[in-house]
N, C-alpha and C positions, 0 to 999 in steps of 0.2 A: 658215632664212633666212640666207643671204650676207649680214656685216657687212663694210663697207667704212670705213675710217678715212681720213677725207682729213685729210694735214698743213699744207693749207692752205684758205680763202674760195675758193671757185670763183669764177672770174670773169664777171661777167655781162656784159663787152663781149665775151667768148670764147661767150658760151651763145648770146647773140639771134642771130646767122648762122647758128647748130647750129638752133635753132628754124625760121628761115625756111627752112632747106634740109631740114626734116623733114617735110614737106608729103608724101610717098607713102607714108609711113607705115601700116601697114595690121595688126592684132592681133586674137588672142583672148584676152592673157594678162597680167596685170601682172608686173613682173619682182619676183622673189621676194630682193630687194635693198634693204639700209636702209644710209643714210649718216651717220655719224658724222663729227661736228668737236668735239673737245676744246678745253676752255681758253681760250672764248671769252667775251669781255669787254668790256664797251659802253663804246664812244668818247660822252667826255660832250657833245661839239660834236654828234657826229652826233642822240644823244638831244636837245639843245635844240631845234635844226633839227626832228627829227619832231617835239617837243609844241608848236612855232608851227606849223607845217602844219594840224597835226589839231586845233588847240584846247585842250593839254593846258596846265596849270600847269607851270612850272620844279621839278622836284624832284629826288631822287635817287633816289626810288621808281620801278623800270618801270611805266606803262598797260600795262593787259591785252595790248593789242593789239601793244605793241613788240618781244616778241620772237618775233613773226612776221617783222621786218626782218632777225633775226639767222636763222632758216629760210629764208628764200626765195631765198639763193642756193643752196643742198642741196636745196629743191624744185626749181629751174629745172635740174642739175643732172640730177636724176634722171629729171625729163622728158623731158629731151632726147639721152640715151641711146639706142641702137640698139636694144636692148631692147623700149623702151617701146613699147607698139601703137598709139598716137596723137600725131598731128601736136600741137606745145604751142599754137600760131597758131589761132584757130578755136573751141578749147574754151572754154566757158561757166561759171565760178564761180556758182554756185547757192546755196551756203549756207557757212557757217561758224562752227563754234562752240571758242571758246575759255574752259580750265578753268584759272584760279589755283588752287591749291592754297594758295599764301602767296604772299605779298609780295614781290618783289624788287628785289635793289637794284642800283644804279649798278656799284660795286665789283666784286661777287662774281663770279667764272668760272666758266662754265656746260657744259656738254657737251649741245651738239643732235644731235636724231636725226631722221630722214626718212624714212618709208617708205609705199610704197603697196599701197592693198588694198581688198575688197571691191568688186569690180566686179559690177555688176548689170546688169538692167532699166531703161528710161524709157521712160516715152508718149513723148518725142521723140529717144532716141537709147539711149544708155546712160551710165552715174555711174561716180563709183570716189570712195573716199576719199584724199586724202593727208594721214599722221599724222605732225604736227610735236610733237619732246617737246623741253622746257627740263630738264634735272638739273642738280642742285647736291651735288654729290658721291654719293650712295646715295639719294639722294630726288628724285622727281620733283615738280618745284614750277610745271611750267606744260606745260602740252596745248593742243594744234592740229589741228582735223579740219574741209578745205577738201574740200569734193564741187566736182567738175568733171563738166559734161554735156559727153560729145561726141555734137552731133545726126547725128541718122541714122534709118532706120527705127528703129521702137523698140517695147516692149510695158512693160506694168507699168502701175505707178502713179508720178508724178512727186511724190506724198508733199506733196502741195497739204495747207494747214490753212486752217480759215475767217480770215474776216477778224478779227481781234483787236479792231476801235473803228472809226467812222465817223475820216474825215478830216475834226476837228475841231484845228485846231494850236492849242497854245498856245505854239508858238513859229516864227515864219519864217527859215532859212537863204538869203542872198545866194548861190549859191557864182559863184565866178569863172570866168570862161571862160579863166584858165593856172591851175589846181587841177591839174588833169592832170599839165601837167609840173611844177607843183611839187612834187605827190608822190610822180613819177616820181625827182626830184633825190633824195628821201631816200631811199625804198623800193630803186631799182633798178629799177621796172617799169616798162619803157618800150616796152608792148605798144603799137604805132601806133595803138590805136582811143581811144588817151586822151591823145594829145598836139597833132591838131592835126586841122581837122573834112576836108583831105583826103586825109590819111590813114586816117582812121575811114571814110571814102566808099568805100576800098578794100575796108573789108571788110563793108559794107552797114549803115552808120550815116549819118545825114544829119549828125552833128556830134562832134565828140570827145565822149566818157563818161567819167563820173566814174571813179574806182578803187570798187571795190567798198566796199574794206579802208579805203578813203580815207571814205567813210559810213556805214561801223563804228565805225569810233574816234574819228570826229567827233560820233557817239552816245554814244558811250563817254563823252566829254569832258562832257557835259551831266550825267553823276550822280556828277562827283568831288566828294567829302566826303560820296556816301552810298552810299559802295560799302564793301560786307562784306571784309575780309581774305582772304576765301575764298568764290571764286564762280563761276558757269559765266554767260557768256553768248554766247548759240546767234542767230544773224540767218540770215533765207535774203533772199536778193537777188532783187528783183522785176523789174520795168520800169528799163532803165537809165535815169540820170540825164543828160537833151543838157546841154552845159554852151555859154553860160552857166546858169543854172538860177536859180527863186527857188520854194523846195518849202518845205511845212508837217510841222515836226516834234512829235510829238504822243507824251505817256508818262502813265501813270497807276500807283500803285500794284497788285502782281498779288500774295496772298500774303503770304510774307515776303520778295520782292522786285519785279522792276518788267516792264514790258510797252513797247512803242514802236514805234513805226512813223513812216514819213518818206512822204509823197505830196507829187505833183505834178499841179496840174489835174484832182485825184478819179482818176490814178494809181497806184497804191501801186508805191514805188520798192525799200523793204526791211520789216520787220516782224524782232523779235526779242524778247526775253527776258534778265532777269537773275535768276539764282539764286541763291541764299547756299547753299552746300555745308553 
């Protein structure tokens, strides 16, 4: 595999015109290419900003799900490469599971990695993984594995699991109909099917959509103070979320960790998992 060290954050006002103008895209092959950024280190404004978004407490401890913000410019990045065999615009985030190893903190300097792989099968298109690593010097202290469907004919199995619990909530989320852009402001994502309902019309949404990542960690935020030091958890993304939205969130103990799911209208929006390593 081709290691690439970038000496600098890619720019995501520089990517999203590389993305729309990636539209004839057309592959058999993921590019056998992973991206390196050394030395990277979390602006403490920007971490306050993402744990109001997402519902996190003020700490110095990363959420699981944060540095995914510090990846998703080296994802967008690699996507959008000449390379790549698929348009970025289009594809479908399916699932996502991220692995703490330990705890991380505000402080410390991390070295991200990015690369793509595992292209398969789908009953509606085909998958591939993208694998985001956190290091901290010789240890890997946090993983990232985002399945992307791009539809199209397709064969296989789409890796469907039963239902996990009736859509019984014990607890109802509000979300806002500007969740979109406001997670757009921290993340960088500012795919048009999440910021305003018409633009989402353009790509066959009757109303702007939640972030995915955005009702990950929104999840996330509902088990702090019982989350193990070391833990996987794996969500796959159901039925988008039209915003504004008012969906029933629902967790039980699974094990020695936990279970959840988020429905709307006897929808199921996401369904997920927490594991203690």
């Amino acid at each position: 595999m081709a290691i690439r060290e970038l000496d600098s954050t890619p720019s995501l006002a520089t990517l999203y015109p590389k993305a729309l103008l990636g539209f004839r895209k057309a592959g058999s092959a993921l590019p056998d290419t992973e991206l390196v950024r050394t030395g990277v280190v979390v602006d403490p404004a920007h971490l306050a900003a993402y744990n109001a978004v997402c519902g996190f407490r003020l700490s110095d401890e990363l959420p699981a799900t944060y540095p995914h913000m510090l990846a998703f410019p080296l994802q967008m990045a690699l996507m959008t490469e000449p390379a790549f065999p698929f348009p970025l615009l289009g594809m479908v985030h399916v699932a996502n599971r991220i692995t703490q190893h330990r705890p991380l903190r505000l402080a410390e300097p991390l070295t991200i990695r990015v690369r793509a792989e595992n292209l398969r099968p789908h009953e509606k298109g085909r998958q591939f993984d993208v694998i985001s690593e956190a290091w901290a010097g010789d240890d890997l202290v946090w993983s990232d594995v985002s399945t992307y469907l791009r539809r199209g004919s397709g064969s296989g199995s789409g890796g469907r699991r039963e239902q996990l619990a009736p859509p019984t909530p014990d607890a109802i989320w509000r979300v806002p109909g500007d969740i979109g852009r406001r997670y757009a402001e921290v993340s960088g994502d500012r795919n048009p099917i999440h910021l305003h309902p018409l633009t989402a019309r353009l790509f066959g949404f009757p109303k702007a959509i939640a972030h995915g990542m955005w009702t990950k960690a929104h999840a996330l935020a509902a088990f702090e103070g019982r989350l193990p030091a070391a833990f996987t958890v794996d969500v796959r993304f159901k039925q988008p979320v039209l915003l504004p939205a008012k969906v029933g969130f629902t967790s039980w103990a699974d094990g020695d960790g936990w279970a959840f799911e988020l429905w709307g209208r006897s929808k199921p929006h996401l369904d997920g998992t927490i594991t203690s390593l």
